[in-house]
C-alpha positions as CSV (number, residue, x, y, z in Angstrom):
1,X,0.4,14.3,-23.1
2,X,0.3,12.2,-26.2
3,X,0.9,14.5,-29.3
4,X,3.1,11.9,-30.6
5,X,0.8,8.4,-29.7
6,X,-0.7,7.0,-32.0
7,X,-1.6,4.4,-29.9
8,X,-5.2,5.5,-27.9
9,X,-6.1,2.2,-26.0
10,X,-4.5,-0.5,-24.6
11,X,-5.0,-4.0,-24.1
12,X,-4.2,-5.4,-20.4
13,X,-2.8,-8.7,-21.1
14,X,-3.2,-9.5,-17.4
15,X,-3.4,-13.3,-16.5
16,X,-4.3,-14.6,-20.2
17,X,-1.5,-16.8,-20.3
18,X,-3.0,-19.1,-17.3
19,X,-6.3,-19.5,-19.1
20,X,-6.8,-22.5,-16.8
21,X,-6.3,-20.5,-13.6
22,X,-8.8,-17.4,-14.6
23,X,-11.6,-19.2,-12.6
24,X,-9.5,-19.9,-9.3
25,X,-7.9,-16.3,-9.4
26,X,-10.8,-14.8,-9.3
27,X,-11.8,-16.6,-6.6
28,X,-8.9,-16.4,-4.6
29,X,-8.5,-12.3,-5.2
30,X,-12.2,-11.5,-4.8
31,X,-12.3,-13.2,-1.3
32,X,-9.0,-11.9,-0.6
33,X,-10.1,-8.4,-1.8
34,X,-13.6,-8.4,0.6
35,X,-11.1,-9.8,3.7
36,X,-8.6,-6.9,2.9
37,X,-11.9,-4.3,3.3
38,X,-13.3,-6.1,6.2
39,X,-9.8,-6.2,7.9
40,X,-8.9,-2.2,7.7
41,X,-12.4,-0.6,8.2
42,X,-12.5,-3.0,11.3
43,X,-9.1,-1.3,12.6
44,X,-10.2,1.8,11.2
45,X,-13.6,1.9,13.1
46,X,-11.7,0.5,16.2
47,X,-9.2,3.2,16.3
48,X,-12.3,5.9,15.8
49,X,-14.4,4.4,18.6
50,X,-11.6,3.6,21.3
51,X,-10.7,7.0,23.5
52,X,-7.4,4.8,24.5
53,X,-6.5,4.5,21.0
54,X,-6.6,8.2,19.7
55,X,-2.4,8.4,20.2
56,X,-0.2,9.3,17.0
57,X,0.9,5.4,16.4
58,X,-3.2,4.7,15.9
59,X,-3.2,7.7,13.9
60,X,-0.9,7.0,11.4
61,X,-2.4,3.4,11.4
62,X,-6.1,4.7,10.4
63,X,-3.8,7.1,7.8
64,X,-2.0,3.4,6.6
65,X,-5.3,1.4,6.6
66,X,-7.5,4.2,5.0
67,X,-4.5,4.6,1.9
68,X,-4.0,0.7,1.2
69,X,-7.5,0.7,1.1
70,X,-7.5,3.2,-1.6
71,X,-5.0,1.0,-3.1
72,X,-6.5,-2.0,-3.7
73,X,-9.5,-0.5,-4.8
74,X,-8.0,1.1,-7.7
75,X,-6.2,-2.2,-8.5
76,X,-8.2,-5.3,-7.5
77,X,-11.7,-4.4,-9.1
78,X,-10.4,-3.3,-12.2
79,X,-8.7,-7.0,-12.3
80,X,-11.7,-8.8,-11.3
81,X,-13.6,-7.2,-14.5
82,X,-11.0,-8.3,-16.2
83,X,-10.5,-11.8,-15.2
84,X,-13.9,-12.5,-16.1
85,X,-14.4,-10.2,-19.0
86,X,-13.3,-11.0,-23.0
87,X,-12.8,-7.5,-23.5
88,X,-9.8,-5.9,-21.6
89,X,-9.1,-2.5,-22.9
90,X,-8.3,0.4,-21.5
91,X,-8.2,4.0,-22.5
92,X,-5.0,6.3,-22.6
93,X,-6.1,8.3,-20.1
94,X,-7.5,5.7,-18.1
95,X,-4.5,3.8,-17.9
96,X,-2.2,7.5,-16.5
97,X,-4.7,7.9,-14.0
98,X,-4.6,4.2,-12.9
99,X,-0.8,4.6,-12.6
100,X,-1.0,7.8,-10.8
101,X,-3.1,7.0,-8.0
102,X,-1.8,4.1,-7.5
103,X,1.7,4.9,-6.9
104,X,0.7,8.1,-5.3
105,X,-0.8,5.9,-2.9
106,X,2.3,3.7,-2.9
107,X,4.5,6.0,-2.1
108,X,2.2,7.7,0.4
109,X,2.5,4.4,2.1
110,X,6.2,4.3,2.2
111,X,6.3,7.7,4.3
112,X,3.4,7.4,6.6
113,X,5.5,3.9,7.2
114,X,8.6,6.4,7.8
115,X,6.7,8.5,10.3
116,X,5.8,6.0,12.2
117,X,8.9,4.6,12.5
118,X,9.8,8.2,13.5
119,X,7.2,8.2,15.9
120,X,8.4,4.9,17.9
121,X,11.8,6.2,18.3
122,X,10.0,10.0,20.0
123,X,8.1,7.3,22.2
124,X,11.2,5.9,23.7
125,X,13.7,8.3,23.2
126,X,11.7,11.1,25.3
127,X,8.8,9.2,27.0
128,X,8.4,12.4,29.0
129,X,7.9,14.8,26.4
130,X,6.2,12.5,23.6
131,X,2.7,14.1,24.6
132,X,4.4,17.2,23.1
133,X,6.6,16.4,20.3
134,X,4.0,14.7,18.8
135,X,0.9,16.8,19.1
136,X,-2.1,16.2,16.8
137,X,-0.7,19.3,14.7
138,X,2.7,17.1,14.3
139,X,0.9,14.0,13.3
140,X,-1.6,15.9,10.9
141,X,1.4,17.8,9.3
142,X,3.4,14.6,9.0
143,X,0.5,13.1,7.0
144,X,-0.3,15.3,5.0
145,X,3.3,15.7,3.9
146,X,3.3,11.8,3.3
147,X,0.5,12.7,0.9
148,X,1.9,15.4,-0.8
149,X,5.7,14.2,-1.5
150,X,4.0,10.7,-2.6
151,X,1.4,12.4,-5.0
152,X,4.0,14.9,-6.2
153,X,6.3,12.2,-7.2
154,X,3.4,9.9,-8.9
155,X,2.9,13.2,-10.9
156,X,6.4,13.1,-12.3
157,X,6.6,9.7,-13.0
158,X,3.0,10.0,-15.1
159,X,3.8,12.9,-17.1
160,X,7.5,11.2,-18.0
161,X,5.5,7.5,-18.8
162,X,2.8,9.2,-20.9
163,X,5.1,11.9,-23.1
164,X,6.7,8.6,-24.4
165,X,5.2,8.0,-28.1
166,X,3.2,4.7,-28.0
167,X,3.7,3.8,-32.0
168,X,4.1,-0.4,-32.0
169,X,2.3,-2.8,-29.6
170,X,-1.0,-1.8,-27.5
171,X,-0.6,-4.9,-25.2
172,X,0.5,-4.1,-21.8
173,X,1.8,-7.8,-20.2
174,X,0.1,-6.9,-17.3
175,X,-2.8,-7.0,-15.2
176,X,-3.1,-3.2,-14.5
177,X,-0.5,0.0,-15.9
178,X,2.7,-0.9,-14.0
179,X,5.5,1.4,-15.3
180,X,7.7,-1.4,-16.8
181,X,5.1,-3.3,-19.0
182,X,3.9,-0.2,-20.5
183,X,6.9,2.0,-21.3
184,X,8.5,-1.4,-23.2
185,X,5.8,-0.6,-25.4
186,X,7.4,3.3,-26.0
187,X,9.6,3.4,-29.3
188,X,11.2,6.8,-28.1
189,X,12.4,5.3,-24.9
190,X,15.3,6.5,-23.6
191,X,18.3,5.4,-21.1
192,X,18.1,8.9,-19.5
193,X,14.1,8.7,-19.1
194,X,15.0,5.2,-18.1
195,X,17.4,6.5,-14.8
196,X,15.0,9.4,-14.1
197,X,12.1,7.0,-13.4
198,X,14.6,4.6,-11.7
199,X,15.6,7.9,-9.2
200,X,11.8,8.3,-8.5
201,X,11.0,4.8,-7.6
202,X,14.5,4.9,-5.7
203,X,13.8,8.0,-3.9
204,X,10.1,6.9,-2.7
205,X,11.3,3.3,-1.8
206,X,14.8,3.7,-0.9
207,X,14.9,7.0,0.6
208,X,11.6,6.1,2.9
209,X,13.7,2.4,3.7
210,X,16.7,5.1,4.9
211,X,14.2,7.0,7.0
212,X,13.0,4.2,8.8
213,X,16.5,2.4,9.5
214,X,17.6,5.8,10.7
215,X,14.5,5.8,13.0
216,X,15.4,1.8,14.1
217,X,19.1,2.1,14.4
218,X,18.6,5.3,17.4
219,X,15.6,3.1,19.0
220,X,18.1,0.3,19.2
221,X,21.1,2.2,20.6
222,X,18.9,3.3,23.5
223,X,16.6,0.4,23.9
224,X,20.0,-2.0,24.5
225,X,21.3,0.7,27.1
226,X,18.2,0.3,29.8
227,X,19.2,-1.6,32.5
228,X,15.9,-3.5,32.6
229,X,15.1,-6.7,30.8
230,X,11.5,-5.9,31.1
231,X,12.1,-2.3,29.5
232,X,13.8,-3.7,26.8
233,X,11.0,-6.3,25.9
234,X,8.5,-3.4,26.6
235,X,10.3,-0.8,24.3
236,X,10.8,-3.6,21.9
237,X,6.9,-5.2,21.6
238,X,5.9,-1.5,20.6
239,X,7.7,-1.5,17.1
240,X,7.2,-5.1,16.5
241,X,4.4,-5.0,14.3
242,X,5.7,-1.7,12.2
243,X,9.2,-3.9,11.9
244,X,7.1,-6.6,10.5
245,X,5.3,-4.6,8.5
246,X,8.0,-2.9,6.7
247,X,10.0,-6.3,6.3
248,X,6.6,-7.3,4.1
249,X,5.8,-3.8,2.0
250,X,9.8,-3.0,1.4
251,X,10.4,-6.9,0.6
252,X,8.1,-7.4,-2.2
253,X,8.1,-3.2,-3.3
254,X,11.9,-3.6,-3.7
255,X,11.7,-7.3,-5.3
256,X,9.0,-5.5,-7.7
257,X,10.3,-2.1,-8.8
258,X,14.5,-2.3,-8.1
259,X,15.7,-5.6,-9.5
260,X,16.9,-5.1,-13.2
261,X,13.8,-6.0,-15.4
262,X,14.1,-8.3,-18.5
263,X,11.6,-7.7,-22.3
264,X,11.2,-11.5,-22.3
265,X,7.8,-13.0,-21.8
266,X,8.5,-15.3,-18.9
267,X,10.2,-12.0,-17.3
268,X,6.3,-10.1,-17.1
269,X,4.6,-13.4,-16.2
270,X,7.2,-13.6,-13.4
271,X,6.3,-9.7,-12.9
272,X,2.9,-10.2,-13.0
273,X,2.9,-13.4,-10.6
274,X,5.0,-10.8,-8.3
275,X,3.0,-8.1,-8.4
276,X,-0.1,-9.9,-7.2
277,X,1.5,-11.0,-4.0
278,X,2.4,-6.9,-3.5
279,X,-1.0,-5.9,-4.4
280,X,-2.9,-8.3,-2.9
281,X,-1.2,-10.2,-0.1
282,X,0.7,-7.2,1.5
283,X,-2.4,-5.2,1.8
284,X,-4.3,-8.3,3.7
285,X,-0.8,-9.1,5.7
286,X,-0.7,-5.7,7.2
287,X,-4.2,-5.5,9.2
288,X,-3.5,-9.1,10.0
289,X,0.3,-8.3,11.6
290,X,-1.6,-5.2,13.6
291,X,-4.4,-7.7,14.9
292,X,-2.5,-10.5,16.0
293,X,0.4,-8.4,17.6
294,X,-1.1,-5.5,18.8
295,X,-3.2,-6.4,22.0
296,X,-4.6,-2.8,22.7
297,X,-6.0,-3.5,18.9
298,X,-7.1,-7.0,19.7
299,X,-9.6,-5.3,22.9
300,X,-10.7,-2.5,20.4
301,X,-11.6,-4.9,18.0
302,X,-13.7,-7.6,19.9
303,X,-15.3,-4.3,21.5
304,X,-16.9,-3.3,18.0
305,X,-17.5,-6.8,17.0
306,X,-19.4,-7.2,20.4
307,X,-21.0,-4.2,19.6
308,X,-22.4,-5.2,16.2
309,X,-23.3,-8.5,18.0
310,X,-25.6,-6.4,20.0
311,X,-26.9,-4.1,17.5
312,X,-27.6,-7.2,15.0
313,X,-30.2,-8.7,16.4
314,X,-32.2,-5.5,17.7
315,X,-32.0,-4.5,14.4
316,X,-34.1,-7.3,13.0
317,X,-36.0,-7.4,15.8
318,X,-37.5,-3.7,14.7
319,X,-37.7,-5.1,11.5
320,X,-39.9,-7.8,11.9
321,X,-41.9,-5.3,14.1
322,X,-42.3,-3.3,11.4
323,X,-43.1,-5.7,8.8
């Protein structure tokens, strides 16, 4: 990796050309940053402590909020140094392991989104036999290949990035090592290297996006054939919040990394802009979407903040004992 860069540090370029809005980002990102931790350890302590919500769907929700956790944390702090910091370099190696688990995590996203989806249709299609389909075996397998693929494929797109030689520019226009903003700084860029990275990014997002359609259109062929109106609403109300979910992660991912991307400045400040809203706002959206419409969530969650309520003030109380 690197035996023809000359370049060995770059210079995130992040929000420098809103000088004026340095303060206010920071602001808004930091509190939106500790609500995106409060919101998935809540639903990820929730789903640990309720017996009635150790199912597959609650599962692959702990497996969802655990990995954009992961996300934003290799993301956000990195940008909050930055937004308050004169200096913002960052190392070659730095930068491919920056890129590398965070589209590893991406795209591990995209498929534990795909097994859920996967998982709804098992739930309705053979409400008899779900308890078997999808044993704890299933779900674990079905994770840990979401894991896997997503990591393999970060792999490939790191090793392809970071063989490019890095002989001009060391200013990446962006707030963390996207793949666009630093190969336009690659003088042996290619067209070829160009479509591979464009099948990886294609095959995570667009081949997950298939997956879950796939999933959608059999759960709609068999939810419009029950003879119930109740059914319907019933079978419908389970895959609400995953629909919603994926309408916000494949919205902005797609918007981000498959539209045709320009060289020109207002082109990465317009990236830039983007990319903030996918890795700050979908991660908070998410927990939110699960909260709001999910009311077996809603009961787990007031239980554990009732419990805290109760532990609080015991635990001060033996503290002022003690003292």
């Amino acid at each position: 990796m690197g035996n023809h860069t000359t370049v060995n540090t770059f210079f995130l370029w992040g929000f420098s050309s809103f000088p004026e809005l340095q303060t206010l980002l920071f602001v808004v990102i930091f509190s939106s940053h500790v609500t995106i931790l409060l919101a998935n350890v809540s639903i990820m302590v929730a789903i640990k402590l309720s017996h009635n919500l150790h199912t597959p769907m609650y599962f692959f929700l702990f497996g969802l909020s655990f990995s954009e956790t992961c996300t934003t944390m290799v993301i956000i702090p990195r940008m909050l140094e930055d937004l308050l910091s004169e200096s913002k370099s960052i190392s070659l190696p730095e930068c491919a392991i920056q890129m590398y688990f965070f589209f590893g995590l991406g795209a591990n996203n995209c498929f534990i989104l795909a097994a859920m989806s996967y998982d709804r249709y098992t739930a309705i299609h053979s409400p008899l036999h779900y308890p078997m389909l999808m044993t704890k075996k299933v779900c674990f397998q079905l994770m840990v290949a979401s894991v896997v693929v997503g990591f393999l494929v970060s792999l490939c797109i790191v090793i392809i990035v970071f063989n490019l030689s890095f002989c001009d520019s060391n200013t990446i226009r962006h707030f963390f090592c996207d793949i666009a903003p630093v190969v336009s700084l690659a003088c042996d860029y290619t067209f070829f290297q160009k479509m591979v990275l464009l099948a990886f990014t294609a095959f995570v997002l667009v081949g997950s996006f298939i997956l879950i359609m796939i999933s959608y259109v059999f759960i709609v062929s068999i939810v419009v054939k029950m003879p119930s109106a109740r059914g319907r609403y019933k079978a419908f109300s389970t895959c609400s919040s995953h629909f919603t979910v994926v309408s916000i992660h494949y919205g902005f991912a797609c918007f981000v990394y498959l539209r045709p991307q320009n060289s020109d400045s207002a082109s990465f400040n317009e990236d830039t802009l983007m990319a903030v809203t996918y890795t700050v706002l979908t991660p908070l959206l998410n927990p939110i979407v699960y909260s709001l419409r999910n009311k077996e969530m809603q009961v787990a969650l007031r239980k554990v903040l009732d419990s805290l309520i109760k532990i609080f003030p015991q635990m001060v109380n033996k503290k002022s004992q003690n003292i």
